[in-house]
C-alpha positions as CSV (number, residue, x, y, z in Angstrom):
1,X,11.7,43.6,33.3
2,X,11.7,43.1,29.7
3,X,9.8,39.4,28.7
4,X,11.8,37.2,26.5
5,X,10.6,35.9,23.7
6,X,11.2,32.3,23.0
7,X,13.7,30.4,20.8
8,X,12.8,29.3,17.4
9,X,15.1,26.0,16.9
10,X,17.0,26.6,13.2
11,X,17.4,22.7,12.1
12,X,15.1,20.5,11.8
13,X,16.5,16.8,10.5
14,X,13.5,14.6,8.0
15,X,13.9,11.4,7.2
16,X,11.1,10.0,4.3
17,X,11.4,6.3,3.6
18,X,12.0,5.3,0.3
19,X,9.5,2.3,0.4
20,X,7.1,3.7,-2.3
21,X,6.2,7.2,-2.9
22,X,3.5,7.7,-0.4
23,X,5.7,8.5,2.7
24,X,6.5,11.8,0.6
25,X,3.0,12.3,0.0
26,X,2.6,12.4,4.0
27,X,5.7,14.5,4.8
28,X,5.6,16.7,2.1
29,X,2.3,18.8,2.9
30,X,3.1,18.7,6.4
31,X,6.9,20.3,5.0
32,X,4.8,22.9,3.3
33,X,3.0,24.0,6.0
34,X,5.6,24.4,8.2
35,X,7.8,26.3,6.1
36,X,4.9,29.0,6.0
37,X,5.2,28.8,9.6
38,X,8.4,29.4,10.0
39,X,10.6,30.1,7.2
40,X,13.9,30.6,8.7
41,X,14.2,27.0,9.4
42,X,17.1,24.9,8.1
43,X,15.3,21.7,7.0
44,X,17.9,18.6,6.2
45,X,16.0,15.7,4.4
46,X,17.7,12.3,4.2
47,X,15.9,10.1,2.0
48,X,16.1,7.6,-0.9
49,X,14.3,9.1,-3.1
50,X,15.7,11.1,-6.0
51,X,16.0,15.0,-5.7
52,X,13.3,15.2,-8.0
53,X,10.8,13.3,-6.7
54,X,11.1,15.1,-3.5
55,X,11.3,18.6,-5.2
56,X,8.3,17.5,-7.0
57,X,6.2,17.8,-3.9
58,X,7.9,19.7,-1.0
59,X,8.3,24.0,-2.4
60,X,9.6,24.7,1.3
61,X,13.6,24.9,1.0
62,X,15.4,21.8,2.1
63,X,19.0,20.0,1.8
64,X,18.7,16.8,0.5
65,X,20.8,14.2,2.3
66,X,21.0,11.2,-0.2
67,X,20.1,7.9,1.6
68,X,18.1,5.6,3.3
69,X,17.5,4.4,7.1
70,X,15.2,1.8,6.3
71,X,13.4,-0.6,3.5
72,X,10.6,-0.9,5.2
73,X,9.9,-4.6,2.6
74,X,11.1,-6.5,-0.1
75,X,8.2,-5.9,-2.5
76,X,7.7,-8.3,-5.5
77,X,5.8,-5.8,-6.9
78,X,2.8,-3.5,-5.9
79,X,0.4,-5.6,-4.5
80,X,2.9,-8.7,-3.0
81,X,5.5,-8.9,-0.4
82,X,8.7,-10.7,-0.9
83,X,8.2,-12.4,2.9
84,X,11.0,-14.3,2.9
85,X,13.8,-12.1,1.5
86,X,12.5,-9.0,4.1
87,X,13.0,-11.9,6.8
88,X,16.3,-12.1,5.7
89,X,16.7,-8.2,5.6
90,X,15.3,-7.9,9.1
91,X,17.5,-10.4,10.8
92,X,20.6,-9.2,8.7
93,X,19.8,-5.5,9.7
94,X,19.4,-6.7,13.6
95,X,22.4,-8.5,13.8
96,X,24.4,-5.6,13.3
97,X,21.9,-3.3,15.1
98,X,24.4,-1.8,17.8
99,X,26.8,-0.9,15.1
100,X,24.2,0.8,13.0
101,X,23.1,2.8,16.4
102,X,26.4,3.6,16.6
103,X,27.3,5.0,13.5
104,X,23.6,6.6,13.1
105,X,24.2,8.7,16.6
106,X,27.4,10.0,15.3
107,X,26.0,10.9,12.6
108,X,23.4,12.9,14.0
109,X,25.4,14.5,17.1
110,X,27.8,15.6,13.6
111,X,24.5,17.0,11.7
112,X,22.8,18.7,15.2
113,X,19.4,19.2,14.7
114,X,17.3,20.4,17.5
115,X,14.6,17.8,16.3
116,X,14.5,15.0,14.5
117,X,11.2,13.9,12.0
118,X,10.8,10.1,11.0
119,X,8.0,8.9,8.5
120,X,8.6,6.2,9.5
121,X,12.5,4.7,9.7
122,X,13.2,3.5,13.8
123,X,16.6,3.8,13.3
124,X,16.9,7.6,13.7
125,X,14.6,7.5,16.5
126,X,16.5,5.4,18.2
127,X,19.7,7.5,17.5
128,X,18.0,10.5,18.1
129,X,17.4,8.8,21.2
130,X,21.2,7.9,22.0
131,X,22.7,11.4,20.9
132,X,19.8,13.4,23.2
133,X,18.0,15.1,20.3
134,X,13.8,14.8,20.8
135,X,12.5,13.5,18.2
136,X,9.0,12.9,16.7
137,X,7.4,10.0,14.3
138,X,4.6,10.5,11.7
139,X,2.7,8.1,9.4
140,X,-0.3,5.9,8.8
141,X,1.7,2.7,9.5
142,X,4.9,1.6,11.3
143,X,6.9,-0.7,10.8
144,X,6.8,-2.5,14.2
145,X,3.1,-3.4,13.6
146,X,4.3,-4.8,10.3
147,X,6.4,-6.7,11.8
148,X,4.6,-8.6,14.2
149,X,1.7,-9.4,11.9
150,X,4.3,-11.1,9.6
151,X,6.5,-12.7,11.8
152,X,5.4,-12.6,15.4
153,X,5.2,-16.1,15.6
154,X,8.8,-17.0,14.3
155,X,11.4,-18.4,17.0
156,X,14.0,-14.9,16.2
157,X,11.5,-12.5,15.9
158,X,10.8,-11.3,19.5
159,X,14.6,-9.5,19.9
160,X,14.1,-7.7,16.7
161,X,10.2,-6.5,17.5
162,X,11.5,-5.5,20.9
163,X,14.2,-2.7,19.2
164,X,11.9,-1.7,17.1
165,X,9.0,-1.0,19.4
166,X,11.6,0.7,22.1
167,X,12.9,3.0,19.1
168,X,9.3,4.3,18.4
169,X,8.5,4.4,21.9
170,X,11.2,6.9,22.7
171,X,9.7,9.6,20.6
172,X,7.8,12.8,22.3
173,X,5.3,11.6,20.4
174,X,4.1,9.8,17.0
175,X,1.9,11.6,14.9
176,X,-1.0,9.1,14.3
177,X,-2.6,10.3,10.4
178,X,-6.3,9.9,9.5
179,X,-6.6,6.6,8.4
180,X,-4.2,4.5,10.4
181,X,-3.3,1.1,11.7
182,X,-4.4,0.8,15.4
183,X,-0.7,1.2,16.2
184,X,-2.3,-0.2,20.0
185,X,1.8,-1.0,21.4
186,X,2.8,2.6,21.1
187,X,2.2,4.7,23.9
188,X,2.5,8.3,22.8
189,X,0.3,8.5,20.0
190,X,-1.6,12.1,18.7
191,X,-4.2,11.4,16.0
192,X,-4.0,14.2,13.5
193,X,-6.7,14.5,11.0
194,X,-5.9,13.6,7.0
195,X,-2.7,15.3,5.1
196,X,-3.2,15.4,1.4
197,X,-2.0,17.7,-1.0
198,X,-4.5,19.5,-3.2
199,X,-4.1,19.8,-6.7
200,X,-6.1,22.2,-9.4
201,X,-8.0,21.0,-12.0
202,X,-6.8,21.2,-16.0
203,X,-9.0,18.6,-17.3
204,X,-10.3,20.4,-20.4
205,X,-6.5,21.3,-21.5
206,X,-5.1,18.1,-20.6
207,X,-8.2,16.3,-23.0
208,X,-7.9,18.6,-25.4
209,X,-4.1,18.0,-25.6
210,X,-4.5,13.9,-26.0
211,X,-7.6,14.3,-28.4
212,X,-9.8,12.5,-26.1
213,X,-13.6,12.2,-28.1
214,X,-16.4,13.4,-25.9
215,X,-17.5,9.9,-24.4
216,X,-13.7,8.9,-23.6
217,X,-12.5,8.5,-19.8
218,X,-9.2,9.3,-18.7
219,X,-8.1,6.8,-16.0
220,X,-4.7,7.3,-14.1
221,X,-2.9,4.1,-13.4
222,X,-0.9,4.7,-10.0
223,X,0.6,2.5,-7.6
224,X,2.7,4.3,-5.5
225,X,6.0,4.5,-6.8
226,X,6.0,0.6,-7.5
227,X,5.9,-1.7,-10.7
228,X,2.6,-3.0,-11.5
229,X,2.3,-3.6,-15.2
230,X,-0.6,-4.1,-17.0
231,X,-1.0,-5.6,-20.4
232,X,-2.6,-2.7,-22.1
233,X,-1.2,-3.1,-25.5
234,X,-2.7,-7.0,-26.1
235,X,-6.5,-5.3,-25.4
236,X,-8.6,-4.9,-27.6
237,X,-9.2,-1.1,-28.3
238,X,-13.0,-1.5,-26.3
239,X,-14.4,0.6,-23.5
240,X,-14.0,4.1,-24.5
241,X,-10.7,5.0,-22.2
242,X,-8.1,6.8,-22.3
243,X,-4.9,5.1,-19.7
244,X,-2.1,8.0,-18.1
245,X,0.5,5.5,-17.0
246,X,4.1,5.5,-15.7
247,X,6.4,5.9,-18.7
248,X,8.2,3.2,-17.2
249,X,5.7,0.8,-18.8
250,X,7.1,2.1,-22.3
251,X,3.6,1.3,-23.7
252,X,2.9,1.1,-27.1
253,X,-0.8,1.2,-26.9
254,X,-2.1,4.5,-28.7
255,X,-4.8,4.8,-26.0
256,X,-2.3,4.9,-23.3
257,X,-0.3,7.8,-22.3
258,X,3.0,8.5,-19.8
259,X,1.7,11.0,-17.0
260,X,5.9,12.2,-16.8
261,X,5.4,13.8,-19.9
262,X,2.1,16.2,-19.6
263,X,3.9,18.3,-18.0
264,X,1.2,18.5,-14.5
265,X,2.0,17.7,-11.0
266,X,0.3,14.2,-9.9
267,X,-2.1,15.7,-7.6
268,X,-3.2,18.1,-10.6
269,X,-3.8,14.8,-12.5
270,X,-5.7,13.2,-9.6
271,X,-8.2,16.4,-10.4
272,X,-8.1,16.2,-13.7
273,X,-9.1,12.1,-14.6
274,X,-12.0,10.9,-14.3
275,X,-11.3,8.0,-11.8
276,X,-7.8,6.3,-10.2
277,X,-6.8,2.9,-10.6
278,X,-4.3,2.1,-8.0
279,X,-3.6,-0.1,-4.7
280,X,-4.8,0.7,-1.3
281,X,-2.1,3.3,-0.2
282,X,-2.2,6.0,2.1
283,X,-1.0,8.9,-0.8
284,X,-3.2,8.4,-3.2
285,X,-6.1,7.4,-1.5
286,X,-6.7,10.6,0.3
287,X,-5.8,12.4,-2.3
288,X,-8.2,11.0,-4.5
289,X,-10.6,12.0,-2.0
290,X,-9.6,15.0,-0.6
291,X,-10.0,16.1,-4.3
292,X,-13.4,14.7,-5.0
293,X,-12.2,11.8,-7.4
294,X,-13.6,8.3,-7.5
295,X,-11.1,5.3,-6.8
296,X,-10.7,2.0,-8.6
297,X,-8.3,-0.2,-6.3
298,X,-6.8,-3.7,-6.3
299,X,-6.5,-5.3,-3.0
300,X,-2.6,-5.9,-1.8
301,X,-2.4,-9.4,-0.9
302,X,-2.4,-9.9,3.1
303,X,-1.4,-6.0,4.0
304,X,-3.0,-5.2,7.5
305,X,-2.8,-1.0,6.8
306,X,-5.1,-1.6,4.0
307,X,-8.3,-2.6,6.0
308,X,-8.8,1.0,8.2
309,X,-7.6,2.8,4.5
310,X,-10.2,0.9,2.4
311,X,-12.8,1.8,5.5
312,X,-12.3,5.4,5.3
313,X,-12.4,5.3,1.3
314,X,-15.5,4.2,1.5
315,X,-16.9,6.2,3.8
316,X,-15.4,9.5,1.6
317,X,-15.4,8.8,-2.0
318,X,-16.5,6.4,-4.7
319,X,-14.9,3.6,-4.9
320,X,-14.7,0.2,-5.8
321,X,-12.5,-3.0,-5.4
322,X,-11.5,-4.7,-8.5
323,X,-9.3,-8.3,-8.9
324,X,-6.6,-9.7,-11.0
325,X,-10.0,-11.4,-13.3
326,X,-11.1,-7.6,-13.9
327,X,-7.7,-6.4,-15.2
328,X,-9.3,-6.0,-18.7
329,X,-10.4,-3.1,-21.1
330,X,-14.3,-4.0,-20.8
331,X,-14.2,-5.1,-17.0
332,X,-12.3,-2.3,-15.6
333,X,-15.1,0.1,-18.4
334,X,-18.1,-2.2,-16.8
335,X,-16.3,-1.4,-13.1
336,X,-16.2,2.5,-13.6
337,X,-20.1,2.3,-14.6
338,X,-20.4,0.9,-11.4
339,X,-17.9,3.6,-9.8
340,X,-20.1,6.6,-11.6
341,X,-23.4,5.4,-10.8
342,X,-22.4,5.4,-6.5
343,X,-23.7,8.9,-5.4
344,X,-20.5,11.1,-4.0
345,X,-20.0,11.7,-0.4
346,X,-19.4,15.5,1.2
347,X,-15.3,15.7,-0.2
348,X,-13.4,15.1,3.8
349,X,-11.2,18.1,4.6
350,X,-7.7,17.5,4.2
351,X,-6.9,19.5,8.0
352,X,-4.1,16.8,9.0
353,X,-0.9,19.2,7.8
354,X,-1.7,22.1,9.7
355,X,-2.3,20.3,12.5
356,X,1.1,18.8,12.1
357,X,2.9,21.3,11.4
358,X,1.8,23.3,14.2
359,X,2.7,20.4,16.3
360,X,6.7,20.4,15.2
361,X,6.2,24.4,15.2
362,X,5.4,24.0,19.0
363,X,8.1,21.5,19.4
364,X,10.8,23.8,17.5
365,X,9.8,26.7,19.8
């Protein structure tokens, strides 16, 4: 008797939330790695985010599905949370959850994956659920957790909490990254070690290519895909630094530059600066230090993921908090002193999207 091999799934469904960039920054090396696995896989991707930005990141081919299952919250900008408008969006979005099942099971029993991939949207978990397709979730956060920190104790919370909590419990499994939220109400969790891309230095080109003196740092402004605008153009021209900033900011300042228009991918510009000013975000903070370069972050005002990613910052690169007081030319050059004399930690090992992706292999086999 001939053995039969077994049967490689061909469609796998991804759905990356739009809430900020660093979802993408999770999926998309995990995307890589699978692809290498298996490149005969039909990979749909339904997501917010432009074409671009998820082209950007993810080389494995994929269709892009434009739209998005959730909002995850109402941000005012990087650091704040609009709590009373995603109250609104939450109860709104629950009081029409059976039709939205409805229409999101269709929808997937009309697409057919074999499995379905959520970082981190409980909708399509819970339709994956409905229409019999396995499905698995993967992130540092979700949004159930969220959730209950914020609005637990509010009389019409405990319905809503309760669908969300049953749509990420119906997973095989959820794909717990290194550093995480406890996540301690879900009862199929994997941890799976850190997934961050990494990049390639070009830090004498891209100095030599903004005229940088010998004794100026470059420092990459980045917060994740949302607005947080500093006034660089009313500083005085002190502190010996170079800014690469979104172009968004339209910046006039002539030591300030847009990183669109250097033509390097963002984790090549993590590699090449010589520190990242940003908030505490999954994406960027393990990219910073899966590729060895020190952190400058701004605390997000009453955010419960930040506390386990700000203790496993410190534990793997330099880093340093810094407040609204220090968002000056001299204080943020004074703070990088500080940053430069800390001595660097052994770089952590970036292992998470292999892991991963031999997971959803498995799973697809």
């Amino acid at each position: 008797m001939t053995s039969m091999k077994p049967t490689i799934a061909t469609h796998l469904l991804v759905d990356v939330s739009a809430h900020g960039l660093g979802h993408l920054a999770q999926v998309a090396p995990v995307l890589n790695a699978l692809g290498a696995r298996l490149p005969k896989l039909r990979i749909s991707l339904r997501s917010g985010l432009s074409s671009s930005q998820l082209r950007a990141r993810i080389v494995t081919t994929f269709t892009h599905l434009p739209g998005a299952s959730d909002f995850g919250y109402v941000m005012r900008d990087a650091t704040r949370v609009d709590l009373a408008a995603t109250a609104l969006a939450y109860q709104r979005q629950h009081a029409d959850w059976e039709q939205l099942l409805a229409r999101e099971t269709a929808f997937l029993a009309a697409l057919g994956p074999d499995l379905v991939l959520s970082d981190v949207a409980y909708l399509p978990l819970a339709g994956a659920q409905r229409a019999r397709i396995p499905s698995i979730a993967m992130c540092s956060l979700n949004w159930a957790e969220l959730f209950a920190h914020f609005f637990a104790s509010e009389p019409w919370a405990a319905p809503i909490h309760h669908e969300m909590l049953a749509a990420y419990n119906s997973t095989e499994f959820f794909l717990r990254l290194t550093p995480a939220m406890p996540m301690a109400d879900l009862r199929r969790l994997r941890n799976i070690g850190p997934v961050a891309a990494i990049g390639r230095s070009h830090r004498r080109e891209l100095r030599e290519k903004l005229g940088c003196a010998r004794d100026e740092r470059l420092l990459l402004v980045a917060f994740g895909g949302f607005d947080k605008r500093l006034s660089i153009a009313d500083w005085p021209l002190a502190g010996k630094l170079r800014w690469l900033v979104p172009q968004t900011w339209h910046s006039a300042c002539p030591v300030a530059h847009a990183l669109e228009g250097l033509g390097l991918a963002f984790t090549d510009l993590i590699c090449s600066v010589d520190a990242v000013l940003t908030k505490p975000g999954y994406g960027t903070f393990t990219e910073a230090a899966c590729n060895g370069t020190p952190v400058l972050y701004l605390r997000r005002d009453n955010w419960p993921e930040q506390e386990p990613l700000i203790a496993w910052l410190e534990k793997n690169a330099r880093c340093r908090a810094i407040d609204e007081s220090e968002l000056s030319a001299s204080s943020i050059a004074g703070a990088l002193d500080d940053l430069f004399r800390q001595t660097a930690p052994p770089i952590p090992q970036a292992g998470g999207a292999d892991a991963a992706a031999a997971i959803l292999a498995d799973c697809l086999s």
